[in-house]
N, C-alpha and C positions, 0 to 999 in steps of 0.2 A: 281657812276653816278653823273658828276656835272650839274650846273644848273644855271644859267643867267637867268632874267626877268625885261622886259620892257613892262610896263602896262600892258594888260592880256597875253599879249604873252611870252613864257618862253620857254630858250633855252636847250635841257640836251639832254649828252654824251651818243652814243650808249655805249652798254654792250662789253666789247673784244672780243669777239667771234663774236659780229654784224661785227664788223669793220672788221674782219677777210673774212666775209663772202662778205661783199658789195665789197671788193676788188678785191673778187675770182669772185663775177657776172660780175663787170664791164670790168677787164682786161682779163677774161681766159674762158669764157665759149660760146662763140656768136656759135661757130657749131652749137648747138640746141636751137636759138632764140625763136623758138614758143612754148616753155615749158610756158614763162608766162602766154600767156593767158588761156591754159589750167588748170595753179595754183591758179591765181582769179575767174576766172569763178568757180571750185569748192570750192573756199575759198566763194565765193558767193552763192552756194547752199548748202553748210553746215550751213552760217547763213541763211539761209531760212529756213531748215529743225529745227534747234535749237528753232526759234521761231514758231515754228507751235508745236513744242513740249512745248515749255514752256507756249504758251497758250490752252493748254489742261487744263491748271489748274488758267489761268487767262487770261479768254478772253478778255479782257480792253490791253491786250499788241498790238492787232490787231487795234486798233485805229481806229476802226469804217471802216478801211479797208483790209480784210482777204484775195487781192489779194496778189499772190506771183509772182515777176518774174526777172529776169537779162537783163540789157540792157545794150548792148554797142553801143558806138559812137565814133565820130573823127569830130576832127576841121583842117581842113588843113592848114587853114589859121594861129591858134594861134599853128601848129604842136603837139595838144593831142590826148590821146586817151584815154575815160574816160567808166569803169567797175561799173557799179552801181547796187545796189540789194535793194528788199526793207525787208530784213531778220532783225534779233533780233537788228543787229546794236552793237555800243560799250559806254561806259561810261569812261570819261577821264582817269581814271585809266586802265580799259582794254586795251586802246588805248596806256599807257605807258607799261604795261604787256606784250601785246603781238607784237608792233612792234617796242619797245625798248628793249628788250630782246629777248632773246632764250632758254625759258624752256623746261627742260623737250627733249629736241627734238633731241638729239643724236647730237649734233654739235661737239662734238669733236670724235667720230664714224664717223661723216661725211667727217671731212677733215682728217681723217685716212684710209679711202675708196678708198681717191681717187688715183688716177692712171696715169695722166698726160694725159689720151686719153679725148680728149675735149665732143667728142660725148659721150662716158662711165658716163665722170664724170657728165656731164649735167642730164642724168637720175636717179642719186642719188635726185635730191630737194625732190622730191614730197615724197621721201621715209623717210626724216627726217625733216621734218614740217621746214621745211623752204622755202615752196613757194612763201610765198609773198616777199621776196626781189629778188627773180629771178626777178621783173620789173628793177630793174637795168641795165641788159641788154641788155635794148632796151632804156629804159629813163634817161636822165640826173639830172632829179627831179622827184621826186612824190608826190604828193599832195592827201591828205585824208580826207575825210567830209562824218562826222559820226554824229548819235545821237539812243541810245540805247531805244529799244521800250519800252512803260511807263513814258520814262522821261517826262517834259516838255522842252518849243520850246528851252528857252533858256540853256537849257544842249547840245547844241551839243556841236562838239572837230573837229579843223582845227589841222591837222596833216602834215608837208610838210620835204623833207629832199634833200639833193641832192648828197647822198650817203657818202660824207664826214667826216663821224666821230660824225656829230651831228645830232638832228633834233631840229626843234621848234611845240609848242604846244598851244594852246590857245583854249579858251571858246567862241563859235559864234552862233547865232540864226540859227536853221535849224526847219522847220516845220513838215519833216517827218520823220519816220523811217528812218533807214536803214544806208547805208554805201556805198559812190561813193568815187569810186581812179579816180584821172587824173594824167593820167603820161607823162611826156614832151619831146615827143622822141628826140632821140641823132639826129645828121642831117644825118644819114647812115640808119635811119630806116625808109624810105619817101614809103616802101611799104605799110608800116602799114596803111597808110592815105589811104586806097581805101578798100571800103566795100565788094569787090569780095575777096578779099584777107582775110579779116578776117572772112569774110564767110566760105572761106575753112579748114582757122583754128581750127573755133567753129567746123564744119560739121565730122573733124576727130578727134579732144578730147573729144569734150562735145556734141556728139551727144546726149545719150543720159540722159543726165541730167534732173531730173524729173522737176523742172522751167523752162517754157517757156524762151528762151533766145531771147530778141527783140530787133530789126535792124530796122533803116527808110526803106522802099525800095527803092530801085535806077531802074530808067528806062536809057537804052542808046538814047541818042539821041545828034545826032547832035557828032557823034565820040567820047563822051561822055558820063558818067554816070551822070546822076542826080539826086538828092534826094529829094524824095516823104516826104510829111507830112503825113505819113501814117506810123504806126506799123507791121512788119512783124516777123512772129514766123523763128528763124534759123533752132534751131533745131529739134530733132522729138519731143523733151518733153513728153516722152512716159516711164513709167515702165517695161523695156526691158522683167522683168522676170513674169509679168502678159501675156506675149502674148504666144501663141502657140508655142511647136519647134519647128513647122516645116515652121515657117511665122520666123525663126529666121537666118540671114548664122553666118557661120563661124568668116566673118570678124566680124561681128554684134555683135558676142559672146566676142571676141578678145578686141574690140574697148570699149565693158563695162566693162570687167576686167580693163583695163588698168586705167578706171576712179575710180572702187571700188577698186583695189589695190593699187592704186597711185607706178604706175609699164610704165616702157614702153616696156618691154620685152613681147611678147606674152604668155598666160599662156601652161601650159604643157598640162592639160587637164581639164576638169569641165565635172559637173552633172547638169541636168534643172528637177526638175519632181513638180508635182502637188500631195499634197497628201492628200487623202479624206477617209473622215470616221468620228469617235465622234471628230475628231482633225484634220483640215483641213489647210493647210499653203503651201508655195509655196516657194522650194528653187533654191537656184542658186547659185552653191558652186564651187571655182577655184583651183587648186592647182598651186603656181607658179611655174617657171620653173628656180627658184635660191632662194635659202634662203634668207630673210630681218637679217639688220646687228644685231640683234638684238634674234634672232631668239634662243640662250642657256639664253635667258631673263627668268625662270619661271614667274617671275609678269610683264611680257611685256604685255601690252592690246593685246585684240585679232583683228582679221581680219573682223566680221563678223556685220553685219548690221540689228537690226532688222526693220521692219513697220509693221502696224497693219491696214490692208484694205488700204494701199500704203503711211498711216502717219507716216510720222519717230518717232521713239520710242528712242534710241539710237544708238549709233555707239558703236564698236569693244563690242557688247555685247556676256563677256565670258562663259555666264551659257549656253550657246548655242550648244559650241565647247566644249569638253574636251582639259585640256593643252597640252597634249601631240600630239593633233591635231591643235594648235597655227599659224603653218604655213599657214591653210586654210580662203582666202577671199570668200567676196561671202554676201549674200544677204538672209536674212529669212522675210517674210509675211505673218502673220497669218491672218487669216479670226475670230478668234475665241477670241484672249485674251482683257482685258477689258483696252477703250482708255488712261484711266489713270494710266496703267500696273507703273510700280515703282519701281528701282531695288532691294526692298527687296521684293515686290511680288515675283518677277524674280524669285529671289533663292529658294522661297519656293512653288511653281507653279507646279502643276503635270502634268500640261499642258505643261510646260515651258520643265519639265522632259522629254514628248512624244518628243517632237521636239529632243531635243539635241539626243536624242537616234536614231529617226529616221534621222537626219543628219550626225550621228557618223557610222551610220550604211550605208549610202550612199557613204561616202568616202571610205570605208574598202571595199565595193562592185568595187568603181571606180577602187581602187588599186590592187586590186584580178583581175580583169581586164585587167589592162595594164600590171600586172608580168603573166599574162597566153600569153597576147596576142601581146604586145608590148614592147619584153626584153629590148631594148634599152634604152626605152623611161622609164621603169621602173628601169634603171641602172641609168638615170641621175637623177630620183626622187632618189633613196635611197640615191646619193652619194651628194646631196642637204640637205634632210630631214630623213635621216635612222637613225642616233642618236637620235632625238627626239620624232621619232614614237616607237622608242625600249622601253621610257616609260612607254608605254602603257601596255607593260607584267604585270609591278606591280601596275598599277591604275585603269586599266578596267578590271574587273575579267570576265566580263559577254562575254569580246570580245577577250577576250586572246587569246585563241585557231585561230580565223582571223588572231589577229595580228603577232601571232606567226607564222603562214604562211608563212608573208611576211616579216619574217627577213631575212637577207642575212650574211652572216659570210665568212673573210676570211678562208684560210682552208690551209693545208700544201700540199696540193696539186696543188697548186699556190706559185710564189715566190713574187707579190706583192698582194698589196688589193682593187686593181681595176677586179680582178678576184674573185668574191663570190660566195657562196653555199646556196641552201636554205635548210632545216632543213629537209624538204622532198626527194631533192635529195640527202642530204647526204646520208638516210637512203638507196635510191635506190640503190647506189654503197657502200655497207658495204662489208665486205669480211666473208666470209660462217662462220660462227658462233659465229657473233659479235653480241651482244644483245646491247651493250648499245653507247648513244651519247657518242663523248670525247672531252675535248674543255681543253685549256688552257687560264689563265688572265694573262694579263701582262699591265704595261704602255705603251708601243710602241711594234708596229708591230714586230721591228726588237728583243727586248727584246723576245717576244710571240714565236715567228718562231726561233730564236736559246735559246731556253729552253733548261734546261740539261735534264728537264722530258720527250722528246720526244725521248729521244733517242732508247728504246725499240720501241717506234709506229712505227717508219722510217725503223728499224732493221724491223720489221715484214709486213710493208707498209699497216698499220690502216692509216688512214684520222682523223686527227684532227684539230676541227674550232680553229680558234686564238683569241684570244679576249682581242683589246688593249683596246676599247673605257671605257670609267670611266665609263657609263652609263651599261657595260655589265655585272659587277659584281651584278647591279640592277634587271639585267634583268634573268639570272643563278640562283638567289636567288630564282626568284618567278615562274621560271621555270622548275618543277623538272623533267618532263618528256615531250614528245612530240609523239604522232602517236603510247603511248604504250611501246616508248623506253625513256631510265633512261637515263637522262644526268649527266655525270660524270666526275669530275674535274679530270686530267693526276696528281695533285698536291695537292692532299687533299687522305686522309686514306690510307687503303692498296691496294694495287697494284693487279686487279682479274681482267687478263684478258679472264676470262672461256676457254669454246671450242678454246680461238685462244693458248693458250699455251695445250702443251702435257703432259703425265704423267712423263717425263722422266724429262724434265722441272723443274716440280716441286719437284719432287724427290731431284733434283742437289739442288733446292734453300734450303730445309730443312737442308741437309745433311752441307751444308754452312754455314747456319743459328747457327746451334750446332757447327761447327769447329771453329769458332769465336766471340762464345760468349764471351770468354772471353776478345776478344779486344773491342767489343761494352761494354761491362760493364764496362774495362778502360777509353774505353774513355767517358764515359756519367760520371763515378765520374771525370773526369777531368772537364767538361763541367759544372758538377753541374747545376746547376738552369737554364743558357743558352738555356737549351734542353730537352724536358718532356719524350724523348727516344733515344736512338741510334740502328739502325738493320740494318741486312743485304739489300740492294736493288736488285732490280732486272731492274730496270729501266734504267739502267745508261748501254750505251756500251761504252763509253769515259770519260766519264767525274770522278772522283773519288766520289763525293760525290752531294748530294743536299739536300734539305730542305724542309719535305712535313706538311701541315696541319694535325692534328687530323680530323678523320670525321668529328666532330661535331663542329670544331673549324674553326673562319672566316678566312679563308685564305690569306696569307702572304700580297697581292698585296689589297684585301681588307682593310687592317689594317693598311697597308700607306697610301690608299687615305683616313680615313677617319683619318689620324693623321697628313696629309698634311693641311685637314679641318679644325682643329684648337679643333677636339675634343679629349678628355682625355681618350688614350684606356688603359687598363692593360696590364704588362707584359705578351708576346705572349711569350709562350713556344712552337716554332717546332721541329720537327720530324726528327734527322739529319741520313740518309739514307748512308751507303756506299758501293762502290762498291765494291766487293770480289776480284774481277779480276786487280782492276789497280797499277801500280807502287806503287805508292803513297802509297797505304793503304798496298799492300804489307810489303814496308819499315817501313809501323808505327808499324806494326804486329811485326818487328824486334828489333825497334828502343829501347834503355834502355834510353840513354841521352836525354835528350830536349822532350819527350813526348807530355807536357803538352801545349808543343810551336809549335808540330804539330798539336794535335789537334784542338787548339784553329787557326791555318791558315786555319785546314780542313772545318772548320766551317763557316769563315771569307771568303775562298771561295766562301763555299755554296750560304753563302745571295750574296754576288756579285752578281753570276751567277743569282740570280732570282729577282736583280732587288733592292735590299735593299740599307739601308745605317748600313754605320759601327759605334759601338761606337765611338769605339779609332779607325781611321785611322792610327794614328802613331805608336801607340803600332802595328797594322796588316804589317805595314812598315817595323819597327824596326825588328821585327820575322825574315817576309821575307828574310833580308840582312843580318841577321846574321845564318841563315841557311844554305842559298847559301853559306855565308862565308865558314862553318865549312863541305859542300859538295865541294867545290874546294880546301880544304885541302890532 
């Protein structure tokens, strides 16, 4: 960042990314112009709420004045339009922090988001903290006049830029708190100058915003509006989630999402309740209706808002929400916990504990809900949020059995994975004498769904779930059973399919088993250490050979993701299975010459087909071609 100064005023370089961004407001985003004032305005009740929290603990930041409010104006004549609040304010350094930079704020997530569609892209700001240079799009300069509460008079910071690459800075007398923008619109923004029009602005983003947001008021007269020296409140300045639901509509619900998710997309569905007893609080919980870019973030801040008797306490406070519930916005208000709460009270709060449970337990209610009653609408949450609620199997013990409800698995009963199963209907269409779950892992769908270990299930037409996602082998782990039935990997120990095979069945596989012992013992000394067994399969109607886990051993697909991870596993020794019946293994049963170089292809196979990598590619090569060689002989 460089930097020029001329007596107190000093000139320094946005950050590259600013300049990346100021270039994207001013040329490519005007479809959705009225985003700005929706992003000052809450950029201006966020520092309200900040200093109403940090004087909790030092009343002298209120300066003898403890009102709170946002006011906006316009000068027609000097063509501004100026956002003023009288919140915590900034200190020259924050002032270079946060509108000379871009921390922290997903900006390059941002501009890898977007899409070329003006109206789309426009709805991305508010979601990666970059609202306050959306004024850009309306203004040709912007001008900042701040002074952070406690300072004295002469700390304020004139702040001004005109989107170009730089801005300037300086040290100015200001007497009060807080933080006014004046921003100098372009000459194409001549609506903004009339107080009906930014009335209706405020009236559908920041309805309701808990600060009075105040306007002169305007009388017509004379064909004309004209401006009163008088104060009028816009919006309702009302705690939307203090009122009754039934004093609340829909759009009403809709319209406060959009301000507490910083979303313009309508939410999918939400919860309002009141809850009373030793622990009394009051929520208001959203579920969106599309993942934030951020969303496989584990340490991404959460959604959720707490107040204490309607005082902001904090934002995205996580001890609220469990992670695996991240996705969820929304709003918590205790009647109960003490005003100087602290976030390491937070964490260790029994009180703090009632809540989180009782709002963990209202979302899992809401979404039991819409998968009974609203498949659709529960098909566009999972295919949103289904990975990161599958979490939950292994971090909420108490809620597991819920959440296990409302997994959704593809299934071979479908040829993509926009057609899922839930764990319960699978069990409803089982074929007469199936006791147990059967699921397959794999990294991709299309890996999972052509397994060699399916090949018995299809021959016999069992239903088996597929399971590409990384997060499933998570979820299998800490899920051993469901509704009473054993879930059981197609690809892990021995092969018992009970009552669905016959006695005659098994009979044929023994009597197999003993007819070529002695080529599985060939080949397991050829294979040595590669392979902890060799045996007959029964699973395979195509394919010659595959590669199954020991019971008790992590399985194949596991043991890549977590060596893709960067962690140090030991040598896996699988289970290399072959089929009695196929060419292949026929010929090996024959073979005297090159043994050694079939078995080790038979192998080299195997991990293919399920997904692996090879030592030696070259040496599996080399085999290959000189096989065929000496077979076209």
């Amino acid at each position: 960042m460089t930097a020029t100064t001329t007596a107190s005023r000093e000139t320094l370089g946005f950050q590259t990314e600013v300049k990346q961004l100021l270039q994207l407001m001013i040329h490519s985003l005007y479809s959705n112009r009225e985003i700005f004032l929706r992003e000052l305005v809450s950029n201006a009740s966020d520092a309200c709420d900040k200093l109403r929290f940090e004087a909790l603990h030092n009343d002298a930041l209120y300066e003898n004045d403890s009102e709170m409010n946002i006011r906006v104006s316009y000068d027609k004549d000097a063509r501004t339009l100026t956002i003023a609040d009288s919140g915590i304010g900034m200190s020259r350094d924050e002032v270079i922090a946060n509108l000379g930079t871009i921390a922290k704020s997903g900006t390059r997530e941002f501009f890898g988001k977007l899409s070329g569609d003006q109206q789309k892209d426009a709805n991305l700001i508010g979601q990666f903290g970059v609202g306050f240079y959306s004024a850009f799009i309306v203004a040709d300069k912007v001008s900042v006049f701040t002074r952070r509460a406690g300072e004295k008079a002469d700390q304020g910071v004139r702040w001004e830029s005109d989107g170009g690459g730089e801005f300037s800075i300086e040290m100015v007398e200001r007497a009060t708190r807080g933080t006014e923008i004046t921003l100098h619109l372009r000459e194409d923004q001549d609506d903004l100058l009339a107080g009906y029009k930014l009335r209706e602005i405020i009236k559908k983003y920041s309805n309701h915003i808990m600060q009075p947001i105040l306007m002169k008021k305007e009388e017509w007269k004379e064909n004309k509006y004209e401006t009163l020296d008088e104060d009028e409140t816009v919006n309702q300045a009302s705690a939307l989630w203090t009122r009754s639901k039934n004093e609340i509509s829909e759009e009403q619900y809709q319209e406060f999402y959009k301000h507490v998710g910083h979303d313009f997309d309508d939410p999918l569905a939400w919860t309002h309740a009141r809850v009373e007893g030793r622990q009394e609080y009051t929520q208001l919980l959203y579920i969106p209706s599309r993942a934030p870019f951020d969303l496989y973030d584990r340490n991404t801040r959460h959604g959720i808002k707490l107040y204490v008797r309607r005082v902001f306490i904090m934002d995205d406070a996580e001890q609220l929400m469990p992670s695996y519930m991240r996705f969820v916005r929304g709003v918590v208000d205790s009647a109960d916990l003490p005003l100087n709460v602290s976030r390491e009270i937070l964490q260790e709060s029994k009180d703090i504990e009632a809540i989180r449970k009782g709002c963990t337990g209202k979302v899992l209610g809401l979404l039991a809900d819409m998968a009974e009653n609203d498949k659709e609408k529960f098909a566009k949450f999972w295919g949103e949020f289904g990975k990161v609620l599958k979490e939950g199997v292994g971090e909420d013990f108490a809620n597991k059995d819920k959440i296990a409800a409302l997994l959704r698995f593809a299934s071979t009963q479908a040829d993509t994975t926009d057609e899922t199963v839930a764990l319960k209907d699978y069990i409803a269409r089982m074929k007469d004498g199936q006791e147990k779950i059967y699921y397959v892992t794999a990294d991709s769908f299309n890996a999972a769904k052509n397994s060699p270990h399916l090949e018995v299930f299809r021959k016999k037409g069992i239903e088996v779930l597929l399971l590409s996602d990384r997060v499933d082998e998570w979820v299998v782990s800490n899920l051993p059973e469901f509704d009473g039935k054993q879930l059981v990997s197609v690809a892990k120990g021995g092969l018992d399919l009970g009552a669905l095979e016959d006695a005659a069945e098994k009979q044929e596989q023994e009597k197999q088993a003993d007819e070529l012992k002695g080529l599985t013992d060939k080949i397991k000394t050829s294979l040595a250490d590669r392979v902890k067994e060799v045996r007959i399969t029964h699973r395979l109607t195509d394919s010659p050979a595959c590669l199954v886990a020991d019971e008790h051993d992590m399985s194949g697909n596991l043991a890549r993701l977590m060596k893709a991870s960067g962690q140090k596993m030991p040598n896996m020794q699988p289970i290399l299975e072959i089929n009695p019946k196929h060419p292949v293994v026929l010929r090996l049963q024959n073979a005297e010459a090159r043994f050694d170089d079939w078995a080790a292809v038979l192998f080299d196979q195997a991990l293919l087909a399920e997904g692996g990598q090879l030592d030696d590619p070259a040496g599996f090569v080399k085999r290959i071609n000189q096989l065929m060689l000496e077979m076209s002989v």
